[in-house]
ROKENU-555328 format. One record per atom (N, C-alpha, C): residue in three letters; x, y, z. Coordinates in steps of 0.2 Angstrom, whole numbers, padded with zeros to 4 digits, always signed. Each point is the difference from the previous one (the first is absolute). Layout:
BEGIN
alaXYZ...
// end
This chain:
BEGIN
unk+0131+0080-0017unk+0002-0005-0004unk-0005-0005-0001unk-0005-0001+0004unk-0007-0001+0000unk-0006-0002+0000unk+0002+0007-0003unk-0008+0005-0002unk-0004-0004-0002unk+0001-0003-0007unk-0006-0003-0003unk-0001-0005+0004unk+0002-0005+0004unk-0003-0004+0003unk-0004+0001+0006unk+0004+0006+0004unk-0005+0003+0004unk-0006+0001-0003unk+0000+0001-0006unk-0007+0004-0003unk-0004-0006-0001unk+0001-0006-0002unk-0003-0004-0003unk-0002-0005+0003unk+0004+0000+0009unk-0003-0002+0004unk-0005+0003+0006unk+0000+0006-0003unk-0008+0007+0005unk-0004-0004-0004unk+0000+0001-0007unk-0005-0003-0005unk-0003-0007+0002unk+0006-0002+0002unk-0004-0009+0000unk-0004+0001+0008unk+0003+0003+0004unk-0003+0001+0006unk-0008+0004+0000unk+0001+0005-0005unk-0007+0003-0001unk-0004-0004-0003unk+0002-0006-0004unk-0005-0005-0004unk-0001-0006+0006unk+0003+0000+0004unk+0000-0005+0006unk-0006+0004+0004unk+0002+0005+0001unk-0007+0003+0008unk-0007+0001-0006unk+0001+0000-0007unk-0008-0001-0002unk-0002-0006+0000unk+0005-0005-0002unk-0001-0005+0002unk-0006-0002+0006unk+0004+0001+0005unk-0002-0001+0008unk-0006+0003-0001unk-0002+0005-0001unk-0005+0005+0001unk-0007-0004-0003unk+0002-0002-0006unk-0004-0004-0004unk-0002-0006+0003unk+0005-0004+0001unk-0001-0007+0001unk-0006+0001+0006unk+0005+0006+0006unk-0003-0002+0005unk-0010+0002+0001unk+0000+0007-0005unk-0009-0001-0001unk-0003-0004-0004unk+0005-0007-0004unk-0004-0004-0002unk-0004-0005+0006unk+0009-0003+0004unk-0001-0002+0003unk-0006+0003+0006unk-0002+0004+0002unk-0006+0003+0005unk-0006-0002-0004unk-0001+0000-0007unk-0008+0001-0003unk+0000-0006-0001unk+0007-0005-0001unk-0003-0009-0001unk-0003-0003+0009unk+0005+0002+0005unk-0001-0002+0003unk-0007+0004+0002unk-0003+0003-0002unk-0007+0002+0004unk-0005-0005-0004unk+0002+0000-0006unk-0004-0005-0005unk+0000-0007+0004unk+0005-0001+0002unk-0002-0006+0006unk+0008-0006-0006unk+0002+0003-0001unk+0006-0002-0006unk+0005-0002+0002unk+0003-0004+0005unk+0006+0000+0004unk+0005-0002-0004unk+0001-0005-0005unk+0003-0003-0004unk+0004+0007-0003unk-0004+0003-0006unk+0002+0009-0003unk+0003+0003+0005unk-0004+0001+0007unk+0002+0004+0003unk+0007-0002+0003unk+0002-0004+0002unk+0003-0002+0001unk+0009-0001-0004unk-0003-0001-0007unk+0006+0000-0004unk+0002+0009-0002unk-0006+0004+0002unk+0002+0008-0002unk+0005+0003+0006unk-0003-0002+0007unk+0005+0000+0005unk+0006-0001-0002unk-0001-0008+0000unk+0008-0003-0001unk+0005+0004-0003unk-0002+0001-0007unk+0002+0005-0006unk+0004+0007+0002unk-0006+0003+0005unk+0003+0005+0003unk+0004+0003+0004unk+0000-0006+0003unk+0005-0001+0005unk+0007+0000-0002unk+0000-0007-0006unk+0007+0000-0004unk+0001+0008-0003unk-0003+0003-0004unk+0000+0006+0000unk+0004+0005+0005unk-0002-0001+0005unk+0000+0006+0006unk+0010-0005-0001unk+0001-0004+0001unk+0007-0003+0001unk+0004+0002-0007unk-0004-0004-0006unk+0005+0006-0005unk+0001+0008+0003unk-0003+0005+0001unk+0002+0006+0001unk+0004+0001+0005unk+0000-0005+0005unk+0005+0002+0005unk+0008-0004-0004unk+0000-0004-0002unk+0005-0003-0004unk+0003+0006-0003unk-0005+0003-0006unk+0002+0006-0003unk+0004+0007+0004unk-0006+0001+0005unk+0006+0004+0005unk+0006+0000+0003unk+0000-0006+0005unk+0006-0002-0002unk+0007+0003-0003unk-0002-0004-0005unk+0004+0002-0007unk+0001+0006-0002unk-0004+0005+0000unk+0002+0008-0001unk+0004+0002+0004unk-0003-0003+0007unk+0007+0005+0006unk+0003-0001+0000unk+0006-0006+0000unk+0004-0003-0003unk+0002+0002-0005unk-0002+0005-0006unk+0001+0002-0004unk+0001+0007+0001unk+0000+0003+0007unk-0001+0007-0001unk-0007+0004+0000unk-0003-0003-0002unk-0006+0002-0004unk-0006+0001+0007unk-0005+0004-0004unk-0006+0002+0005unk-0005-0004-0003unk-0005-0003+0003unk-0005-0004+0000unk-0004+0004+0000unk-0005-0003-0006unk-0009+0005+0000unk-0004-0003+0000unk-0003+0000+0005unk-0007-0005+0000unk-0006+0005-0003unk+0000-0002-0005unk-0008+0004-0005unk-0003-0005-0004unk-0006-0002+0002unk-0002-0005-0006unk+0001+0005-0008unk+0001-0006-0002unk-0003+0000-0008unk-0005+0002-0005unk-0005-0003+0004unk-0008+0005-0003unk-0005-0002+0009unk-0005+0001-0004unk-0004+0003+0006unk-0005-0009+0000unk-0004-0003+0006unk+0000-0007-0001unk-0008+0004-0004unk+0001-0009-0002unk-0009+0002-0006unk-0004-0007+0005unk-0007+0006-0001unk-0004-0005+0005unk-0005-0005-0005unk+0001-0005-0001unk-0002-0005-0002unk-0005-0003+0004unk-0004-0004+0002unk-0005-0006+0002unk-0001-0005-0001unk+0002-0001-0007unk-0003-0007-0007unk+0007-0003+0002unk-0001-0005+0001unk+0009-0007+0004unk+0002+0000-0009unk-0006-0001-0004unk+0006-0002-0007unk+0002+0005-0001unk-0004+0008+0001unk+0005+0005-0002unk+0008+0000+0003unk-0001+0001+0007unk+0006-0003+0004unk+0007-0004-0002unk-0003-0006-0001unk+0003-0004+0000unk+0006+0004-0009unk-0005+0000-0006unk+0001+0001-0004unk+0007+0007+0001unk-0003+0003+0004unk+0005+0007+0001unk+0004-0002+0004unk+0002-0005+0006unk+0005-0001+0002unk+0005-0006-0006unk-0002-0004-0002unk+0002-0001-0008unk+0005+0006-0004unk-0005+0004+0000unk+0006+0006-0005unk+0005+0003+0004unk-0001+0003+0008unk+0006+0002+0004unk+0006-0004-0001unk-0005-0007+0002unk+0007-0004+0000unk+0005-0002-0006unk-0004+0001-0006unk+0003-0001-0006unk+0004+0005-0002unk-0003+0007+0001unk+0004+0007-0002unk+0006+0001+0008unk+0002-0003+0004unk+0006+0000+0006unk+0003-0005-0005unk-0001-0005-0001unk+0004-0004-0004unk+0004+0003-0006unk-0005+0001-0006unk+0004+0005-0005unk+0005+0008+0003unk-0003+0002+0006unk+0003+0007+0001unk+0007-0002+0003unk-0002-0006+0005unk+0009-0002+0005unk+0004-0001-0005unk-0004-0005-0006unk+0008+0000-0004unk+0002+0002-0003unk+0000+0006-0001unk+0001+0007-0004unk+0004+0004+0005unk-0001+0000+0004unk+0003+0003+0007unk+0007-0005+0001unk-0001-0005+0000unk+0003-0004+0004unk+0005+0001-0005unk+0001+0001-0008unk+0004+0002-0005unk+0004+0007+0002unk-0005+0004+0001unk+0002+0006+0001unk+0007+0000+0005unk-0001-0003+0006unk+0004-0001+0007unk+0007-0004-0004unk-0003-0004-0005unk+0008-0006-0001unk+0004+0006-0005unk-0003+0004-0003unk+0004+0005-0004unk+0002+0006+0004unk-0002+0001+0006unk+0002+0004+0003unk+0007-0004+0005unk+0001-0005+0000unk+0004-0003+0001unk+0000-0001+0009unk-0007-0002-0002unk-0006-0001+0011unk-0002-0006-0002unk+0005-0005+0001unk-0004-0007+0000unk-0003-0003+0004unk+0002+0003+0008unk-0006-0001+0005unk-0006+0001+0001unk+0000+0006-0003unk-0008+0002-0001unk-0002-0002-0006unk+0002-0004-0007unk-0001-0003-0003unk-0004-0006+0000unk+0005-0003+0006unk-0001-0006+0001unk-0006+0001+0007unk+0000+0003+0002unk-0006+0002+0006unk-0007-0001-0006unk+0001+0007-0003unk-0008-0002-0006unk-0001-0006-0002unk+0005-0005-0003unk+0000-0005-0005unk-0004-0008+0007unk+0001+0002+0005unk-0001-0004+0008unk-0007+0003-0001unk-0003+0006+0000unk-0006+0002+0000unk-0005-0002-0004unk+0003-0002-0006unk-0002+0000-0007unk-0004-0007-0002unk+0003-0006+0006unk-0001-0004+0003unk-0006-0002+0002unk+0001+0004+0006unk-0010+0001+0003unk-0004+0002-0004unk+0002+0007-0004unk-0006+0003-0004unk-0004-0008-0003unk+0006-0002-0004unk-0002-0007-0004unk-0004-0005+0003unk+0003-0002+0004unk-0005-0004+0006unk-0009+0004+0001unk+0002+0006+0001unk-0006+0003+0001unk-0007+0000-0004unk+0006+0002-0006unk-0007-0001-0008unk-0001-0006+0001unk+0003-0006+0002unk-0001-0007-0004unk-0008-0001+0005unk+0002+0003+0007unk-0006-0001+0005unk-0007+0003-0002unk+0000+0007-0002unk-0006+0001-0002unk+0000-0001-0006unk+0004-0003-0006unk-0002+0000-0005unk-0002-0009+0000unk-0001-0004+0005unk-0003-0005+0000unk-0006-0001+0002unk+0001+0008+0006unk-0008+0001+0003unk-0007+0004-0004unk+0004+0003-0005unk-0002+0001-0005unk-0004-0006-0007unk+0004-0003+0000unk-0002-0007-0003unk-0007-0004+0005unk+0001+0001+0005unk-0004-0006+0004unk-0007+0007-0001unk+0000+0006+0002unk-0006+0005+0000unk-0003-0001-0010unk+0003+0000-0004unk-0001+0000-0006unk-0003-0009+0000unk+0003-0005+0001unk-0003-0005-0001unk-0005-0002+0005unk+0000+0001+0005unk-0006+0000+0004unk-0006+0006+0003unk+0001+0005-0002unk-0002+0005+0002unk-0003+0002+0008unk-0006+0002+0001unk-0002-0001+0005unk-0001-0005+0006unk+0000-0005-0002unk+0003-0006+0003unk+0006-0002+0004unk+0004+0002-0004unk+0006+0001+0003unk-0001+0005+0008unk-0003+0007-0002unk+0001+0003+0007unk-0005-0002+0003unk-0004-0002-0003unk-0008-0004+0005unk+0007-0004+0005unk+0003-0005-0002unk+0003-0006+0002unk+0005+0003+0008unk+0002+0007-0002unk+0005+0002+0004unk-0005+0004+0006unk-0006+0002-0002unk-0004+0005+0006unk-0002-0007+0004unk-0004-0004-0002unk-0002-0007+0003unk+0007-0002+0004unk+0006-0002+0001unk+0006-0003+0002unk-0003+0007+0007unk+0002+0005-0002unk+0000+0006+0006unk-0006-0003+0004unk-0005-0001-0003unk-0008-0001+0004unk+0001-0006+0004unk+0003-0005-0002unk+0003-0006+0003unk+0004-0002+0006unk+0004+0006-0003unk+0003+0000+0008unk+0001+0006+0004unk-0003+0003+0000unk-0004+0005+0003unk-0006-0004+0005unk-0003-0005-0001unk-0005-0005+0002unk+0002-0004+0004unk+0008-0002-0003unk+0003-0005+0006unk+0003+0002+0005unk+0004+0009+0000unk+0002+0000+0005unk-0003+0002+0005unk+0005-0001+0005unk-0003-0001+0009unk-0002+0007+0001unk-0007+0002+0006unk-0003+0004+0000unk+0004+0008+0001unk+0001+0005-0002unk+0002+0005+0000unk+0007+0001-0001unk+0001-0005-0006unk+0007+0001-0005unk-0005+0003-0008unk-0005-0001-0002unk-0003+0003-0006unk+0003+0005-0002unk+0002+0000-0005unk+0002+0006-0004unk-0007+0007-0001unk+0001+0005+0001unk-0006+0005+0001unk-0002+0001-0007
// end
């Protein structure tokens, strides 16, 4: 009875663990860059991620249904924070137009909780773009600067704290 919702929530769960996967090797290559701010928000991001797909499973076995944790695609190894930022920009942009296509599909299946589960998710996605698409504006308007601003803040207090708390 369903089906298509099970389906449509593997899918969102398989665009959730690239998610993860992504955020989480941005987050690694900012923080090395000395970027705690980016690093920091790629974390955060994926973390809510990691809680969307538990939310989504959930909901399948509750539904009967078997959960498939398979990413999406495979992560892309970036370096460049505006590449980054830019591609965490279109993830979050293309979950936004996909949930609600989905979240259509589940209300015509007549699964308003799994409707209404996406349409909750659809939520943060938006939240998410608004974050990097302002982190985005501040690397376009300030350019190096900006990250100069953020490795300096880490050099700072890295300086202040007390001896053998240093970050390595």
């Amino acid at each position: 009875m369903y089906e298509k919702s099970i389906e449509v929530l593997n899918k969102a769960i398989a665009d959730e663990l690239y998610g993860v996967h992504q955020y989480m090797f941005f987050h690694f290559h900012c923080d090395n860059q000395g970027l705690d701010l980016l690093s920091g928000l790629f974390k955060r991001t994926a973390i809510e991620e990691m809680m969307h797909i538990e939310l989504y499973a959930d909901r399948i076995l509750f539904l009967k249904g078997s959960v498939e944790l398979k990413a999406s695609a495979e992560v892309v190894t970036l370096t460049d924070v505006t590449q980054m930022v830019k591609m965490a920009c279109d993830i979050e942009e293309e979950a936004i137009k996909t949930y609600n296509q989905w979240a259509m599909e589940c209300g015509n299946s007549a699964d308003s909780q799994s409707k209404k589960l996406l349409e909750d998710v659809i939520a943060d996605e938006e939240r998410h773009y608004s974050q990097y698409s302002d982190e985005l504006e501040k690397l376009e308007k300030y350019g190096d600067n900006y990250l100069a601003l953020q490795s300096i803040e880490r050099s700072k207090t890295i300086s202040l704290a007390p001896p053998g708390a240093n970050k390595p």
